[in-house]
Each structure stands twice: as structure tokens, then as C-alpha cells.
N, C-alpha and C positions, 0 to 999 in steps of 0.2 A: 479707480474702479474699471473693470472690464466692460465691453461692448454698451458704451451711453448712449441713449438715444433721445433727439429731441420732444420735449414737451408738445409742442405744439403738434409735430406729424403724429403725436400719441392718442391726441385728444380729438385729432380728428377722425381719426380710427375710430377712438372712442364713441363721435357718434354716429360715426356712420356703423357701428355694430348692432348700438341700443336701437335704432331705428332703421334695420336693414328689409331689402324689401325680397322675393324672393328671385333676387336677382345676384342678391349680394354674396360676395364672392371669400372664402376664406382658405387660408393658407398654412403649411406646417410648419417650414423651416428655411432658410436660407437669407437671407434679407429681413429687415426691419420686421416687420407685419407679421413673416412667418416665424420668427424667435417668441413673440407673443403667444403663441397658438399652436403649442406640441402636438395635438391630439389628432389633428385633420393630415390627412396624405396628399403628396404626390398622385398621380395618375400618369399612363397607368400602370406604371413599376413604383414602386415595387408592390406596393397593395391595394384594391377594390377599392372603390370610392364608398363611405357608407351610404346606406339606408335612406332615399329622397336626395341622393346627391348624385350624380351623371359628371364623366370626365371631359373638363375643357381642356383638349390637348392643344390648343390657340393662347389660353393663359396658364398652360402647366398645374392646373390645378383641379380640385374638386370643385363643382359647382351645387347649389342648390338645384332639385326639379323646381320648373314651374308648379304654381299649389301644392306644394310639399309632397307633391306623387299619387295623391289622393285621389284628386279628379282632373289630373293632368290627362289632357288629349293630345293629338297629331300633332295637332293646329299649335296646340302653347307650344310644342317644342320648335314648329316652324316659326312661330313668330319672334323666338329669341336673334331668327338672322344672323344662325352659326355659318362662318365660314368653312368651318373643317368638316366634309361630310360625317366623317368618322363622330364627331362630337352630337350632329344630328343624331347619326345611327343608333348612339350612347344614350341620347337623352330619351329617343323611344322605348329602348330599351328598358332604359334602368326607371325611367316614370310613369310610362302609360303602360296600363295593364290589363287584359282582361277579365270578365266579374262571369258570376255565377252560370255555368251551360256551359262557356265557350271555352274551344281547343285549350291548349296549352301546352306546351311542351320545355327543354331546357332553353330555349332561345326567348318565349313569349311564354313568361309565368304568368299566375293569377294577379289578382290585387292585393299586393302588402298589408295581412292583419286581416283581412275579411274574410278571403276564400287561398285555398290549397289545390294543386294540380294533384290529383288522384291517376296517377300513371295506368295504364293497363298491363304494360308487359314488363318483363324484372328479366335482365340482364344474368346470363351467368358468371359473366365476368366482373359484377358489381360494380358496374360503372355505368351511368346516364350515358348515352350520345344525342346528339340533336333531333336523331330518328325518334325516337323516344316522344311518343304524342298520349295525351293525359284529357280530362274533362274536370272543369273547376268545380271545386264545390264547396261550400261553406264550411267555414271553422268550425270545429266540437264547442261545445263548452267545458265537454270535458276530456282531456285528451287520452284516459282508459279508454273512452269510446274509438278512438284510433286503432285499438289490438282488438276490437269485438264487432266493430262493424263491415257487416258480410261483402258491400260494395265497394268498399277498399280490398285488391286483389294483391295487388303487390307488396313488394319492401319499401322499394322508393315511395309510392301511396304512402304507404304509413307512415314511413319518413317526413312527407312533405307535409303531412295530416300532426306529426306532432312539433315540428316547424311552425306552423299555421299560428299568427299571432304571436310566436313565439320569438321578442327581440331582445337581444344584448345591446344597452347604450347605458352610453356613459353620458355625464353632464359634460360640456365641450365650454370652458371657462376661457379666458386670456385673463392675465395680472400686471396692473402698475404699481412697480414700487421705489418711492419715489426717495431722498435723502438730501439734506439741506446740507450745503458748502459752506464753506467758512465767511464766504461772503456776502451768505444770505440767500444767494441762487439755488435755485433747486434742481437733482441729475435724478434719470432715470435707470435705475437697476434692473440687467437685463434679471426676469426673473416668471416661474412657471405656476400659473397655480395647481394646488393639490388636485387630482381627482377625485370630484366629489367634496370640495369649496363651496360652501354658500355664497351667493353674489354680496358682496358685501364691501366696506368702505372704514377703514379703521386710520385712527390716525393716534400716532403716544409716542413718547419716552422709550427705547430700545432698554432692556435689561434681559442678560444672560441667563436662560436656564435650559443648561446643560445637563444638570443637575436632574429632568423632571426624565429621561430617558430611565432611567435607572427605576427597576421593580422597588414599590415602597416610599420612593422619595415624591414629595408631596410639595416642597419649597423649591425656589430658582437656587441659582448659584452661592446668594448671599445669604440665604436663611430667609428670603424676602416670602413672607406668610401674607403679602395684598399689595399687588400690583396691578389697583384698578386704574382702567387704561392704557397698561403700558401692551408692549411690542416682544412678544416672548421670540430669542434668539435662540435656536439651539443647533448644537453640534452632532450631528449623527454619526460620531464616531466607530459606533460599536459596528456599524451598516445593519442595524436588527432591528432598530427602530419600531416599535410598533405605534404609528403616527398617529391614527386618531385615538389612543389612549394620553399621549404628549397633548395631544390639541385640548382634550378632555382634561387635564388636569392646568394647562394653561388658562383656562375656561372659568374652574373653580377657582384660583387664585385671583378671578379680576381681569384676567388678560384677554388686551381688543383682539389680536392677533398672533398668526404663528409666524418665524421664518425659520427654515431649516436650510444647512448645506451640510455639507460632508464631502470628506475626499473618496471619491470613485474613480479613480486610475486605477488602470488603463482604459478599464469599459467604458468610462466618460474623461475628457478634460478636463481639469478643476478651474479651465475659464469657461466653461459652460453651464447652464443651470441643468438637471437632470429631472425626470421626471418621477412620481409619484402619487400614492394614492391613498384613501383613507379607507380601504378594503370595502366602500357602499355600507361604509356604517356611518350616521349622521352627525354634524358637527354644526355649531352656532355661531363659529367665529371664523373668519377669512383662515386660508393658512397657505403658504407660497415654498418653494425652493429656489434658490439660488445659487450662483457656481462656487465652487470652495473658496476659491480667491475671494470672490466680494463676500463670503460668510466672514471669509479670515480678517480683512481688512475693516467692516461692520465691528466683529468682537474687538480689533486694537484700535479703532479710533471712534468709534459711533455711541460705543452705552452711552446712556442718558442723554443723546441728542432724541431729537423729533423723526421718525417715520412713516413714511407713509404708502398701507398697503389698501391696494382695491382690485378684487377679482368680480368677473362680471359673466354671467353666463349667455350666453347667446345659442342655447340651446341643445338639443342632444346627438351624439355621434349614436348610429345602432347598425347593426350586423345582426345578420340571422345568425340562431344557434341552437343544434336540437337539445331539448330540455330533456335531464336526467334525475333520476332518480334512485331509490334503492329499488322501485318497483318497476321503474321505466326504463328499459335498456336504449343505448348507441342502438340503431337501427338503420340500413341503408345504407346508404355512400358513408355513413356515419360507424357503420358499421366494423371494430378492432379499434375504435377508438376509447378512451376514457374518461368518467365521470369528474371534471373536477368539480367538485362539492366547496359551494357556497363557504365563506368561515362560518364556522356552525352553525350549519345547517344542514337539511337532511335531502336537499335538491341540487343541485347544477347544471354544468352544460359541459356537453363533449366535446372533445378537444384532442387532436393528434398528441398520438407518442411523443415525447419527447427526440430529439436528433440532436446532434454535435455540429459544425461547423461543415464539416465532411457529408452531414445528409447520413450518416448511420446512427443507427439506434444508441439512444444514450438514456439508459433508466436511470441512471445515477440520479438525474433530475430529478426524477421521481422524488426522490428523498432529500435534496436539496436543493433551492431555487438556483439557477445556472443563467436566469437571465437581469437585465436590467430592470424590471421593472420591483422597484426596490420598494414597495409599499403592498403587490401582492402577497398574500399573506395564504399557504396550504397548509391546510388542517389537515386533521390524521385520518379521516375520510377519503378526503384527496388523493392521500398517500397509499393508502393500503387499494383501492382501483387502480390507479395508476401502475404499484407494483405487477399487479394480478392482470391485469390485459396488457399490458405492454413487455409482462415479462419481464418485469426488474426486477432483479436480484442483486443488493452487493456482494460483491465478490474482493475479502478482505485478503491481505498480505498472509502469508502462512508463516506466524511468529506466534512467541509465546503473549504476547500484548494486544495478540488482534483479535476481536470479535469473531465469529464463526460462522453467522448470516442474521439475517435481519429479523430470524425468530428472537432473536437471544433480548431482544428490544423488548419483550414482553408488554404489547400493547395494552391497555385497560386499567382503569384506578378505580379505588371503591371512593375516594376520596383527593380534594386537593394538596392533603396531606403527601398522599402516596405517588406523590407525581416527579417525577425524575426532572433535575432542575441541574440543567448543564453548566452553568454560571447562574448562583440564585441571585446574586444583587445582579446581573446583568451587568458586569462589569468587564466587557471583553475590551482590554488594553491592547490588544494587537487583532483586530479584525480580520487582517489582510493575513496573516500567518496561515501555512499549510496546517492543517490537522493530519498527522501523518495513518490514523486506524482506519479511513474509511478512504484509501485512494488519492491518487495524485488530484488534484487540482482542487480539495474540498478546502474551503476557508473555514475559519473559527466563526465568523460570523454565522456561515449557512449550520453549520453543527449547533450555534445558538439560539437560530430561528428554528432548525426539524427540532429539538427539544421544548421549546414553548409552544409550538404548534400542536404534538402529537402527547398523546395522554400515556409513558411511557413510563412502566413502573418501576419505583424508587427502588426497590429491591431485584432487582434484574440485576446480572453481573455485569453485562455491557454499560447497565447506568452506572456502577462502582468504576466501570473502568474507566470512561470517561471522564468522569469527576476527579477520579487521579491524574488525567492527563490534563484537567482543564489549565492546569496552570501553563501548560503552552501560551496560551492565548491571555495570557494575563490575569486570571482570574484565580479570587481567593477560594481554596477549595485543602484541602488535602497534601497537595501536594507528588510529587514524583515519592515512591515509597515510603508515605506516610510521613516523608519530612516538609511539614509545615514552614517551617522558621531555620532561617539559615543558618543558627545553630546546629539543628539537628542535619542541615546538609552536611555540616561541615565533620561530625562526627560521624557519619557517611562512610565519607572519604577517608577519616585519617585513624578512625579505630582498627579497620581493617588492613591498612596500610601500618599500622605499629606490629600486629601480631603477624603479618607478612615477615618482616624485618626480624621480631622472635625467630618463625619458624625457620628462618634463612641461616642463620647461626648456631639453632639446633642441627640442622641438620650439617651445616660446615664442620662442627663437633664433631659428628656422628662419623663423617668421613675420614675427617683426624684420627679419632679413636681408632676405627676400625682398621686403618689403613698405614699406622705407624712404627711395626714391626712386619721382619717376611713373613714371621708364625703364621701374624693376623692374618696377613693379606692372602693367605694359602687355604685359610678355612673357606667352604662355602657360603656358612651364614653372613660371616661376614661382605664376601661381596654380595651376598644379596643385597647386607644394608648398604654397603657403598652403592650400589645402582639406585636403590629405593631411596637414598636422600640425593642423588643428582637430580633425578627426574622432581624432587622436592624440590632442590633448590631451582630449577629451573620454573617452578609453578609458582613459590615464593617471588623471587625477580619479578614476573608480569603482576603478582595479587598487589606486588608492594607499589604500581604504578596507580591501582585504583582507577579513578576517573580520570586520570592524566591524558591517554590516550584515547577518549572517545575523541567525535569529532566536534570541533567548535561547535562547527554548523550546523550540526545531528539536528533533527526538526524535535529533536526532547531536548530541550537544552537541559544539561546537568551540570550540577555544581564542582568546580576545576577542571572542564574539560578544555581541551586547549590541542587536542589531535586530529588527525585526517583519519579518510580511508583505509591508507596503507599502518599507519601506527596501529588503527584497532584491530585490524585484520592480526596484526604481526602478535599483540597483546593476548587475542583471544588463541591465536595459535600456541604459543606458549603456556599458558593456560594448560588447555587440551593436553600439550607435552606432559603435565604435570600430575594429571589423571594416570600417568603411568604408573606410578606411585603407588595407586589405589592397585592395580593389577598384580606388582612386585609382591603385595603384601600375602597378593592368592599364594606367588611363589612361597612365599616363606610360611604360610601356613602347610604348604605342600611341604615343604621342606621340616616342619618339625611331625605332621603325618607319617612320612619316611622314618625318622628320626626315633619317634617316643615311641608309636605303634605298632613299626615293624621291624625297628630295630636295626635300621640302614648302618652299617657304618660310611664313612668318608670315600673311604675307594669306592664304595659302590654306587654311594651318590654323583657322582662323576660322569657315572654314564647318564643321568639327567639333567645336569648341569646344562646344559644349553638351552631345554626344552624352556626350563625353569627360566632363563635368561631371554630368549627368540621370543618364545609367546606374547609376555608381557608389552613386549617393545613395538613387537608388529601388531597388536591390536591399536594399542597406545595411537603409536604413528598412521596408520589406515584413518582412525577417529578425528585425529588432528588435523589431516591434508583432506579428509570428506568433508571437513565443517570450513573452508572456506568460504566460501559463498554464502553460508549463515553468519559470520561474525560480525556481529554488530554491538550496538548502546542496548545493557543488560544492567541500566541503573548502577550498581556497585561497580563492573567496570567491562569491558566488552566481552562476549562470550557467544555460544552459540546457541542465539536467538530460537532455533528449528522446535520445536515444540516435542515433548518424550525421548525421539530416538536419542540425543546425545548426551542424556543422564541412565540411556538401558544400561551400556558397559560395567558401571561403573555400581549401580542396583545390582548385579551378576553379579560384580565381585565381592559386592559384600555379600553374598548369600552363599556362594563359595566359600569365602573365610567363612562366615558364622559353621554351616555345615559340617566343614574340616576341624573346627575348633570344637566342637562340640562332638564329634565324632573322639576328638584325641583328649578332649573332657574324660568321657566315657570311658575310653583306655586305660587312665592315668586312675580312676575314682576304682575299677575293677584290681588294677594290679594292687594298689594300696590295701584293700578291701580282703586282697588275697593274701598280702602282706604279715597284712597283720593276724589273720586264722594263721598261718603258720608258725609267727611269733608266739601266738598264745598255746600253739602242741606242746608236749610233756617233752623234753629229751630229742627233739628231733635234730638231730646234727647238722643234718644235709642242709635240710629247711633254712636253720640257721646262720649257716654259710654264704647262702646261695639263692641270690632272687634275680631269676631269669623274667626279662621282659620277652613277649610276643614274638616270636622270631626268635630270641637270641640276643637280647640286648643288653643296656647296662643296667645297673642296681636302679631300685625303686627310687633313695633318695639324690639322683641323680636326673632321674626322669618328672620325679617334682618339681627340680630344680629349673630344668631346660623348660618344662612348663609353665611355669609361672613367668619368665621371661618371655615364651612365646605370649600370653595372655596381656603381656602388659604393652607389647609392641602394636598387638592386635586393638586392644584398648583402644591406642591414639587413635587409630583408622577409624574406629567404631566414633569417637567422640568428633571426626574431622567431619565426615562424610552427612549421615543420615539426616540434617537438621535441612542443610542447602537441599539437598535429592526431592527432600520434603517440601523445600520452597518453588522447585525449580515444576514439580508435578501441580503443585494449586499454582501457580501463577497460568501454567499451560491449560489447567481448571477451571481459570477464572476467579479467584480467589487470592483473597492475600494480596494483592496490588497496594493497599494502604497500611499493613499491617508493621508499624516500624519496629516493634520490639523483635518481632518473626526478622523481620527482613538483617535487622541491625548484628540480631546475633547467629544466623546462621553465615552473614560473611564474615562475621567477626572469626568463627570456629573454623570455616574452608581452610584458612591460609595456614594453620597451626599444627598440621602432622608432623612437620619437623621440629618445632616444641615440644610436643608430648614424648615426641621418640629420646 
């Protein structure tokens, strides 16, 4: 076990806390005594001393006021016989106060809880200085009367006026917990208790329930339905914990007490106990944390020995805080700051913006907890102030997979029914994993806490989409494109990757055929198909690689990826190449236009020959070398992520072809039409002879002929293209994320133009 400490200096602590006088001195962290006792600070870095406590910079620590600050004088603070003048300074300061009538200002407030400094002047720079002189005046009883009362003049006044009696404390506990050796001796485990611990003394049998984190689960680890007495263990894996619901259901099952650890690297060492709390909602039974190590060590060698926990309150930590409401705004120095709202409730207290490391603004917080204290718990109250005064916005990835902003959350439920559940059993197997939709550094954990926190409806598309990604983090859900069961991953991968391999062969055919006399290779049409199944087979090659080339590491993990960077880029590039195809098709639709409708011959098509060849290629290639920087994991296999513009080309092409095709429909249905009234004249010889197409062309059934072949090349295009176009615009919609039958068969259909051809 990590940092043991002895019994006996424990117990002397012990009493010297139950019976401390107000002299008695407590401490946060560093040494013995302060490992005990998280909640109290240093002085005077890095934070104030609370509420009836003055900084002893002689013992590095907080001290007690004489008479808890209340009726502290000069005189008590002289009589403690500080050597630090500064610590005298301190203790006038921060205990003796002025009462009702007299001055006050930022240096010499009123009396804590009774009366409020009523400032006279307001600052246009909205900051207090010491200049700043006030007259004390009694608390409201009720603090509307602070925005209506005529003799409050200022902002600070009212400020101070709904300050007035107005304290944030916490219950300020230490915990001994204690663990029998093999030899009978007893060690002490460094360990912290909850915030918001009942003082209490529990002693049992350790048993595992891991189990009781999880929405619904009601039993410990072993199915154990009555574990009266025992020592409930659990693992805070998921880091989402919602603790006093754990303590709550350890409670009902019998259980004397709680002990929690969890791994919290890097933000904590997992040889230290970390802190936490039980959100100030009430609990009957002890409950502690401990460092991962001695959790870990606890679960392999302790169930069913004897434990022993005892948290002990020695009374409360408080800090002033202006109280918020939906009615009562931040006001004064308070003033740009935000509500956080109580866990449901319809009150709180203000509290600066959140900031980054750096001291810049950082909303991101807003919407998910970014610090350690791993048991504060924001509700969607919290969250939506927070957004709205600090100006948070997220600001997602510009993909077809990302959210669009934080409207898309669709706050409000008619029911618990309708409530968006990011992992429902709470089952996040990888806590610590990026969620890659909402920003670098966001955990799975914190995407599991803002979904239980905030009342976010089930029908929203950001909640479909999430829930399709939840499987990042472990969790049973949907899955990446609706493939649940690795089956259905795997036919993913390898259905699409067969009809690649078809279309690869069709079109190596196609170049055979066309390409295996000089007659052939002399017509146009034919090189059209010769180019239109290279550019095929090169799209075939990258489809038939599938998930091969994504990367390992992609923060989606998909099933057979086993590529980098450079392989998807290279994948999705060729790809793109392969869209050329689509474009060649306009040519040869242009090319039987010439043909059927106006009657081209050969020589004459020659002077377009190029046009028909350049265009296609140089759009193609522009599409290809623009979408670097988008290629990425596109589920089926890397492509370009960008949202719309890189399926427009390719929407125009078909619309082109259809146009052209349907134009030379038209053509083909008149001359026939015309055909046939001539066949059906008395004796007409000419008529008989002689059926001129549009221009000057050949016979009719020569022009049905070349048509129906064009119709059928054009077919494949139709049957390759519109299903994906379809998938690729709802996905950028919002839509279709889980839809595996959509997903399954429009990649099945992409790779297959050189099949149908």
C-alpha cells in the first residue's frame, strides 16, 4: 500500500480535531496531517483562507479567527501573540469587523452574515479600490429587496447587499481508513473523504461493486442482493460516476460504507487519493476515495477481509458567493460572470468564465467539465448561462460527421423517455479516449457526463450521431454505420471489396475489347471507353482496398484498418481519380448527341476529340489534388470527408448525361415516328429508300441501334452513382449515420461501373 501512516499520530489528530479549540490549526496537503484534509489551503498562494480563518504565514497555513469571527475584537487577535506582523494584519482583517452605521470599505468590511457595506460611488471601470468607502447596513431578508431599495445607490451596494449572508461552505471532513495485515496489525490508508460525508464510523467485510456505477444495475459484482455490513468497493472507471447515486444504492443493499478510486492520470497520480464529492445531496453512510493503486491492490487482495472507514467532520469551509438566479443576475464585480445552477435546481452562484491553462477563454468547459473535481456534477441550466455570458460556442471540425453547433443538441424533453442517452447502460470502456466531433481534448467520459446532465432530445440528429459514434468509447450502441456485430463489420469491408474486383475486370475487358485491333483503336467511341474504364480501373484498385488504408489509429476505429496518414490520403486520391469516369460518360453522351442527332460523322468528330478528352480529365484531376487536405476515415474506406462540394461534380454529371440522353431520346422516338408515316405512304419511292437523319445522317435502324448501346453504357452510370450521392448528401444532413442497409448497398453499387459496362 502507498503512503502508510501511523495509528497512533492518527489518533492523536483524531483527538485533538473532535476537541479542537479555536485555536486549532488545520491543513491541506503535504505531510501527514495535510494528506488527511484536502479541502483547507495554503496561505496566501495560491487561495484565500475561508470564511473565520486568517492566514498564519509562521505555520504556512490557515488558522481559525478567534470566536469564529463573530465577536472577534482587536484584543483576541492581539492576544494570539503572532509573531508575523502580517498575520496580525490578517487576523484584523479577516475577523474583526465592523456592525451596523460604521464606515466600511474594501479593506474593513462589515460583519460576516449580519450586515453589508452599501458603497456610495460605482466605479466606471467596474472594479472596487480601497478608495471606495461604504456605510454598513443590515441584511434584507429578502434579497429582491436589494434591486428596489432607494438607499442602495450603487452596483457594488447591491452587490454586497445580495452577498449579505450569502455563504458557499462545504462540510470540511478528514478519513481514516484503516486495513488488517496478514499478521493481525492494522495499516492506515492514505484516503480522502467525500464532500459531503456524514461523520460516521463503519467497520465490515470489503465486497466489490463495480457493478452498482452502471444505470439500472442494482446488485454488487456477484449478484450479491444483501450486504448488510459490508464495505462497498468500486471502480470509477467510466470517470462519470454519479457518486451519491453509487452511495445510494450501496445504502439500499445493506452497505456500512463506500470506497471509491479510479485511474485519473495524468490530472492526479494513481498514488494519490483524489478528491470528490456527492454534489450537496445527502447521504447516511461514510464514503471515501482512495488512490488507484491502493483501490487496485484493495480489489486483488482485500475482498472479504475487515475494513475500516471513519470520516469525521470538524466543521465547515465557506466563501462568499453572489447568489444567482433566473431572476437575480451576476451584478458588480460579479458582473460578465455566470450562473452555475445548483443540480436541479433553479438557483446558484456566479462564477467566472471558464479559462485554459494559458488564462484564455475556454467555453468549451461550459459544456464539459475540464477540471478535477470529479463529483461536480452541471446541469443543463449551468450549461446553457454559461454558453450565453461567456460566449461559448462549439466550434466543430467542418466534416461530413461533425455537428454544426450546439443548436443541433435540441435542448428539452416532454419525457424521460425522450431523453438522449450517450451510452444507456453507462458503459464507457475507454473513458480516457478522444471523442474526435466536439474538439481536441474532449474525453468520452466528459461526452457521457454533458448527456446525463443536460435534458437533450432523443430525436435530435447530433443525438443519432453520437450514439453511432458512441462505440468509440466502448459502448454498446449501433455501432459505426449501423454495423452492430462484427459480422456486419466485416461484410463492410469485404462486400464492397468483391464488386471492386468485379468492376476491375469489367473494365480490363472493356480495354481488351476495345483496344485489340487498329480499326478499334481508331474509332472515337472507343477511346472514349478505353479512357472511361482506365480512370475505372484506377477507382476500382483504391475501392477494392476498403478499410485497409484508413489509419490504425483514426480516433474511429474501423474494422481492418491497418493504414496511416499518407496510405488514406493516397486511397482517397485515387478514388477521386476514379470520379473521372463519371465525367468521360458526359463525353460519350456528347458523343452519341453528335452522332444520332446531328448526324457527326468521324472526320468531323475529330475536331472535338480533345475537348471531349481535356475536360473530363482536368476537372477529374483539379477535384482530386483540391480534396487533399479533406481525405480521411469515410467508414467504407477514406474519401473526402468536406461536406457537399466533392459529390457537386459528379451530381452535374449526371444531370448532363440524363439531359443529353434524354434530348437524343427525343431524337431517336421523332425520327422513328417519322419513319414509320413514310412507310405507311401509297407508293412513295423516295420515302422508301431513303431515311435521312437530322443533319444528314444514317438510316433510322442504325440510329436505334447506336442508341440502345448508348442507353445501356449510360445505364451502368445511372445504377453506379446516385444511391452513394444520396448517401454522401444525408450523411452531410445528418441523416443516415446508422442506416446499414443504405450504407451497405450504396458501396456495394460505387465500385461496379466497370461491371455493368
Amino acid at each position: 500500500m502507498t503512503t502508510c501512516i501511523k495509528t497512533s499520530s492518527l489518533l492523536a489528530l483524531f483527538i485533538a480535531l473532535n476537541g479542537y479549540s479555536h485555536h486549532t490549526v488545520f491543513m491541506v496537503r503535504g505531510q501527514e496531517p495535510q494528506e488527511i484534509h484536502p479541502w483547507l489551503t495554503y496561505c496566501p498562494e495560491p487561495y484565500p483562507c475561508y470564511i473565520d480563518y486568517f492566514c498564519s504565514r509562521e505555520m504556512g497555513f490557515c488558522q481559525r479567527c478567534p470566536k469564529d469571527g463573530i465577536d472577534t475584537t482587536k484584543q483576541d487577535c492581539l492576544n494570539l501573540n503572532l509573531t508575523d506582523s502580517r498575520d496580525a494584519e490578517d487576523c484584523l482583517a479577516s475577523c474583526v469587523r465592523p456592525n451596523g452605521g460604521d464606515s466600511c470599505s474594501l479593506d474593513n468590511p462589515c460583519d460576516e452574515g449580519r450586515f453589508f457595506c452599501n458603497f456610495s460611488d460605482d466605479d466606471s471601470d467596474n472594479i472596487l479600490s480601497s478608495s471606495d468607502t461604504g456605510v454598513c447596513q443590515e441584511c434584507k431578508n429578502d434579497i429582491s429587496e436589494c434591486f428596489t431599495d432607494d438607499t442602495i445607490k450603487s452596483k457594488f451596494g447591491v452587490e454586497e447587499c445580495v452577498l449579505c449572508d450569502v455563504r458557499l461552505c462545504y462540510p470540511l471532513h478528514y478519513s481514516i481508513t484503516e486495513e488488517t495485515n496478514n499478521d493481525g496489525s492494522e495499516s492506515i490508508i492514505a484516503s480522502y473523504a467525500m464532500r459531503g460525508s456524514p461523520s460516521l464510523f463503519a467497520s465490515g467485510p470489503l465486497v466489490s461493486c463495480t457493478n452498482l456505477i452502471h444505470d439500472g444495475e442494482t446488485t454488487c459484482d456477484n449478484n450479491e442482493e444483501d450486504i448488510t455490513g459490508s464495505i462497498c468497493l468500486v471502480d470509477d472507471f467510466t470517470k462519470n460516476t454519479y457518486y451519491v447515486g453509487v452511495v445510494q444504492k450501496c445504502t439500499d443493499l445493506g452497505g456500512a460504507a463506500v470506497i471509491f478510486y479510479g485511474d485519473y492520470s495524468p490530472i492526479k497520480p494513481n498514488n494519490e487519493p483524489w478528491k470528490a464529492s456527492l454534489s450537496f445531496q445527502p447521504s447516511t453512510i461514510p464514503s471515501v476515495s482512495v488512490s488507484f493503486d491502493d483501490g487496485t491492490q484493495l480489489k486483488q487482495n482485500k475482498i472479504g477481509e475487515i475494513i475500516k472507514v471513519n470520516t469525521t467532520d470538524v466543521g465547515d469551509g465557506c466563501y462568499k458567493g453572489q447568489f444567482c438566479s433566473d431572476d437575480i443576475p451576476c451584478v458588480g464585480t460579479s458582473g460578465g460572470k455566470y450562473c452555475d445552477y445548483k443540480w436541479a435546481d433553479d438557483d446558484g452562484w456566479c462564477q467566472t468564465c471558464p479559462e485554459n491553462e494559458d488564462g484564455d477563454p475556454y467555453p468549451l468547459s461550459c459544456f464539459f467539465p475540464m477540471d478535477d473535481d470529479w463529483g461536480k456534477i452541471t446541469g443543463q441550466k449551468a450549461v446553457e448561462s454559461c454558453a450565453l455570458t461567456c460566449g461559448g460556442a462549439l466550434s466543430f471540425p467542418d466534416c461530413k460527421f461533425c455537428p454544426k453547433d450546439i443548436s443541433g443538441f435540441d435542448f428539452g424533453i416532454d419525457s424521460d423517455e425522450g431523453k438522449c442517452d450517450f451510452c444507456p447502460a453507462n458503459d464507457v470502456q475507454y473513458p480516457n479516449r478522444e471523442f474526435p466531433l466536439f474538439g481536441d481534448g474532449v474525453k468520452c467520459w466528459q461526452v457521457q457526463k454533458f448527456f446525463k446532465n443536460t435534458d437533450v432530445n432523443a430525436d435530435a440528429k447530433n443525438c443519432r450521431l453520437v450514439q453511432m459514434m458512441n462505440y468509440i468509447c466502448g459502448c454498446a450502441g449501433p455501432g459505426y454505420g449501423g454495423a452492430s456485430t462484427e459480422t456486419k463489420k466485416r461484410v463492410l469491408v469485404w462486400l464492397p471489396r468483391m464488386m471492386a474486383i468485379l468492376s476491375f475486370f469489367g473494365s480490363a475487358f472493356i480495354v481488351y475489347d476495345a483496344s485489340k485491333t487498329k480499326k478499334r483503336r481508331k474509332k472515337l467511341l472507343n477511346q472514349l471507353l478505353i479512357a472511361l474504364s482506365v480512370c475505372d480501373i484506377l477507382g476500382s484498385c483504391a475501392y477494392a482496398f476498403t478499410s485497409f488504408p484508413i489509419p490504425e489509429d483514426d480516433l474511429i476505429p474501423i474494422y481492418g484498418a491497418h493504414g496511416n496518414d499518407a496510405t488514406c490520403k493516397a486511397q482517397g486520391f485515387f478514388i477521386q481519380m476514379g470520379t473521372i469516369s463519371a465525367f468521360m460518360n458526359v463525353s460519350m453522351a456528347i458523343y452519341y448527341l453528335l452522332v444520332i442527332t446531328y448526324g457527326w460523322p468521324e472526320r468531323r468528330l475529330m475536331n472535338v476529340r480533345l475537348m471531349l478528352f481535356a475536360c473530363p480529365i482536368a476537372v477529374g484531376l483539379a477535384f482530386a489534388f483540391a480534396g487533399i487536405p479533406f481525405y480521411g476515415n469515410l467508414i467504407l474506406w477514406c474519401n473526402n470527408t468536406a461536406p457537399y462540394w466533392p459529390d457537386i461534380p459528379v451530381a452535374i454529371a449526371i444531370g448532363l448525361a440524363t439531359i443529353i440522353m434524354l434530348t437524343v431520346c427525343w431524337d431517336v422516338y421523332k425520327k422513328e415516328k417519322l419513319s414509320s408515316k413514310w412507310r405507311g405512304g401509297k407508293g412513295s419511292a423516295v420515302s422508301s429508300k431513303k431515311r435521312t437523319g437530322g443533319g444528314g445522317g444514317g438510316s433510322t435502324k442504325l440510329s436505334t441501334k447506336v442508341f440502345w448501346q448508348c442507353f445501356f453504357y449510360l445505364m451502368a452510370f445511372y445504377l453506379t452513382w446516385p444511391l452513394y450521392l444520396a448517401l454522401q448528401y444525408d450523411w452531410a444532413n445528418g441523416k443516415d449515420f446508422t442506416n446499414y442497409g443504405f450504407i451497405l448497398t450504396a458501396g456495394t453499387m460505387v465500385p461496379l461501373q466497370g461491371f455493368w459496362n
